[in-house]
N, C-alpha and C positions, 0 to 999 in steps of 0.2 A: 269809788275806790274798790269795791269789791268785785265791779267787772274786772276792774286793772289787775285783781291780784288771781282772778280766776283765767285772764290774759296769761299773764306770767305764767301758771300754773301750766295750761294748755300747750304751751309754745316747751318748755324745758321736760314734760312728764316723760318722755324717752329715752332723758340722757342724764337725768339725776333723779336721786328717789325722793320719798315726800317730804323727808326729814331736811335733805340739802335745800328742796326749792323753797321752804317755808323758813330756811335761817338766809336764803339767799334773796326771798322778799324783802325779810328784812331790814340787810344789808342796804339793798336798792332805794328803797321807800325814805331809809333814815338817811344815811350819808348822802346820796346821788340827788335824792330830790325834797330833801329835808323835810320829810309828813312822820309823825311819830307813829309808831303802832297803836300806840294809848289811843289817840284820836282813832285810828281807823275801827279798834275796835270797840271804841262807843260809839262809832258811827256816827262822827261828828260829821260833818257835812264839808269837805273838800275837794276843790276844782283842781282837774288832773289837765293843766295847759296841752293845745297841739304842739308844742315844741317840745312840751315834756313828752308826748307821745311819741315825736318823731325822735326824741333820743334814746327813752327803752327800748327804742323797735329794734335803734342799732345796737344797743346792750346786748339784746337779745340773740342778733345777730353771733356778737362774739363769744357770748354765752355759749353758745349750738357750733360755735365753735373750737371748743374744749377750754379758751383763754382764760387764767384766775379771772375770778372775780378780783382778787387785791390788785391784779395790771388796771382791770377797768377802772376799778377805783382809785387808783394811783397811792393808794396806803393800805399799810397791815397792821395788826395789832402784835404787839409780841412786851410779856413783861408788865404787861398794865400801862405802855405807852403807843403813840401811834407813829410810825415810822414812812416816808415817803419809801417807793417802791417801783419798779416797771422791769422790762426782761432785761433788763443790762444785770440786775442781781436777784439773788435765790427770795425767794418769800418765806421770812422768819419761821421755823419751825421748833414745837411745843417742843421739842427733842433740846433744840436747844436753848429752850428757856432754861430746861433742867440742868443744863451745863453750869448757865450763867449764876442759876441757884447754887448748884454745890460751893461756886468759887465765891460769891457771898457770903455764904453759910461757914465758911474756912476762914474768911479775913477777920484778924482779929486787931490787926491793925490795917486800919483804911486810906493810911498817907503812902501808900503802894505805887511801884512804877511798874505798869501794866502795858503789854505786845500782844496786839490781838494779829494773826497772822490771817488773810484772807480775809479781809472785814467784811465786805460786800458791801450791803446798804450802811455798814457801821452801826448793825442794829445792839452787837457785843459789847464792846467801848462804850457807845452813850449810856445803855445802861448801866454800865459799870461805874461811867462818870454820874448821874442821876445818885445812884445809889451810895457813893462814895465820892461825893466833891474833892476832898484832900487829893487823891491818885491820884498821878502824873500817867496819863495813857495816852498810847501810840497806837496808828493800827495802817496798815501794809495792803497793797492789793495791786495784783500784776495792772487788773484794765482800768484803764482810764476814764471809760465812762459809768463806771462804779464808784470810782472813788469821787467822781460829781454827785451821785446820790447819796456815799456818804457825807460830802462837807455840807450837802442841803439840808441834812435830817441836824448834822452837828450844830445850823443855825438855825435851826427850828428848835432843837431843844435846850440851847442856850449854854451848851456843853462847848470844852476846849481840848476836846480830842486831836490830836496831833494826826493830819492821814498823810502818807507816801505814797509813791507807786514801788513798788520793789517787787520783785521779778528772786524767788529765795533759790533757785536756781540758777543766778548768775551771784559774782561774787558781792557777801554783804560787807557792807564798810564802816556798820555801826558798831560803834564803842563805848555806847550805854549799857549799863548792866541790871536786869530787869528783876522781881520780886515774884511776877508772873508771867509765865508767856501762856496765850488759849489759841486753839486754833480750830474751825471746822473746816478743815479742806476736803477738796472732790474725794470723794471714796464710793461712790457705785462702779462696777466694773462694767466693762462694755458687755460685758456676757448677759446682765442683770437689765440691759434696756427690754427686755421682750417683757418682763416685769411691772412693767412701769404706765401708771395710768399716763393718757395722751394729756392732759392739760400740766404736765410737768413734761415730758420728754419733749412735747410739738412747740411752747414757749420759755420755760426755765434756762436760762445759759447755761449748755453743756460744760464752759471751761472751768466751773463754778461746780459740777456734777460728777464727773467721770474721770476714770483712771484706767488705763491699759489691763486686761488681763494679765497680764503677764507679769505683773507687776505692783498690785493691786494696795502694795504698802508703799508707794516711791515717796507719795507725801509727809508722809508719818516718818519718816527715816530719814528728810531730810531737814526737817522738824527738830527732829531729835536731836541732830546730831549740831544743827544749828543755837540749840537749847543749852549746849554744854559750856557754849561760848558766849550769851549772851543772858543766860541765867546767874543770878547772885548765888552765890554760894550756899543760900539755903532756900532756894527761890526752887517753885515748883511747875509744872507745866502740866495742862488741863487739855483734853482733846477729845473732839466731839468722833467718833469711828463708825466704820462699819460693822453692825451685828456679827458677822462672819466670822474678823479676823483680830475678835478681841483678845486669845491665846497669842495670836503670830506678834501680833503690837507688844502686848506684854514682856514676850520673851527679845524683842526684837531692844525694847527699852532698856533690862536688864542686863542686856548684853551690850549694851553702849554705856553700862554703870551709872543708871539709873536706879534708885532703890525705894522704897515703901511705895511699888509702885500697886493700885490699887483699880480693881475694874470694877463700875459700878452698871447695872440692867436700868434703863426707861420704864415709865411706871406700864409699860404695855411688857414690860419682864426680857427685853432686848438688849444683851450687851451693847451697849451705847457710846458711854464715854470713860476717859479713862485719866487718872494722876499721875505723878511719879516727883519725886525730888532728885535731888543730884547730891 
């Protein structure tokens, strides 16, 4: 095993540092080819098959080619659970674990009727449903082949997450009225792709990413304004933003008579996500 991981080591040392390849061993050794660390490193005595050979080779292969690690492995971790995953949707981010904490850390009552807007894998809702059984939650998403990843993970985790396809730019025809709406929609600008490491921009789905220059709040506004109508009267709306334009969002909520509305920094100190009630 210690040729294999000095393998690995050799093959990735150009294109991750030593810190990535050694959490990225890991990853490989435990989920992909189920050898614990513990073992390898008492050096227990384990036989690495040729077929397991010829399948790192190909890992490797998409390793060196910028592809997550979570596509290869077909799940991610987010929340203390594990979520199926591939490029049809975004790969859960600690950003927005932090969202789904504040709107936990807020519920003080847990028989809530929850709209996650943009689900993706549905990694938002399940946990919500996980953490809060009572809630009656819903969750929305233009593509079709996302909201197959999310009803997968919804039978994997044993959750009754209601999913749609809904498309919140054409007209909506719901007439439930919700306790929370959350949403993490695209908010990188096109301007912001030169920014961007390749193993997000070459496989992450852009429709899932990006927002026109020009325009760079359209989602958040139609959000909003969506929010006025299908929010309860005391019902609040949680969204995950771009660092940039947590002033623009602020004032852009306010001015649609939203009030206590509230911006909170990611613990890397980044205008992140943001509240507001009606």
């Amino acid at each position: 095993m210690q040729q294999v991981i000095q393998y690995i080591r050799q093959s990735l040392h150009s294109l991750y540092p030593p810190s990535e390849i050694k959490a990225l061993i890991g990853l490989l050794l435990e989920k992909k080819f189920g050898i614990r660390m513990l073992d390898v490193y008492m050096d227990k005595d384990i036989q690495f098959l040729p077929e397991q050979a010829k399948e790192l080779e190909d890992i490797l292969r998409r390793l060196r080619d910028n592809e997550p690690i979570q596509y290869i492995l077909g799940e991610a971790d987010f929340c203390g659970f594990s979520f199926r995953v591939n490029s049809h949707v975004l790969i859960p981010r600690p950003e927005t674990a932090e969202l789904v904490g504040w709107i936990l850390d807020d519920l003080s009552d847990t028989s809530l009727r929850i709209l996650d807007i943009g689900t993706g894998s549905g990694c938002i809702p399940i946990v919500l449903s996980r953490r809060c059984p009572q809630a009656e939650l819903l969750a929305w998403d233009i593509s079709s082949e996302a909201l197959e990843v999310a009803c997968e993970n919804n039978r994997l985790h044993g959750t009754s997450v209601r999913f749609e396809r809904q498309d919140i730019f054409a007209p909506v025809k719901e007439t439930e009225y919700f306790d929370v709406v959350v949403s993490n929609p695209p908010y990188i600008t096109a301007s912001e792709k030169k920014e961007m490491e390749r193993n997000v921009l070459d496989w992450e789905p852009g429709l899932a990413l990006f927002v026109p220059d020009e325009d760079p709040v359209v989602f958040y506004r139609r959000i909003a304004e969506l929010g006025k109508t299908l929010l309860a009267p005391t019902g609040t709306l949680y969204l995950e933003i771009n660092r940039t334009y947590g002033g623009q969002i602020r004032t852009m909520l306010e001015g649609l008579g939203y009030g206590l509305v509230e911006l909170r920094k990611d613990l890397s100190g980044n205008d992140r996500m943001i509240k507001a009630r009606l």
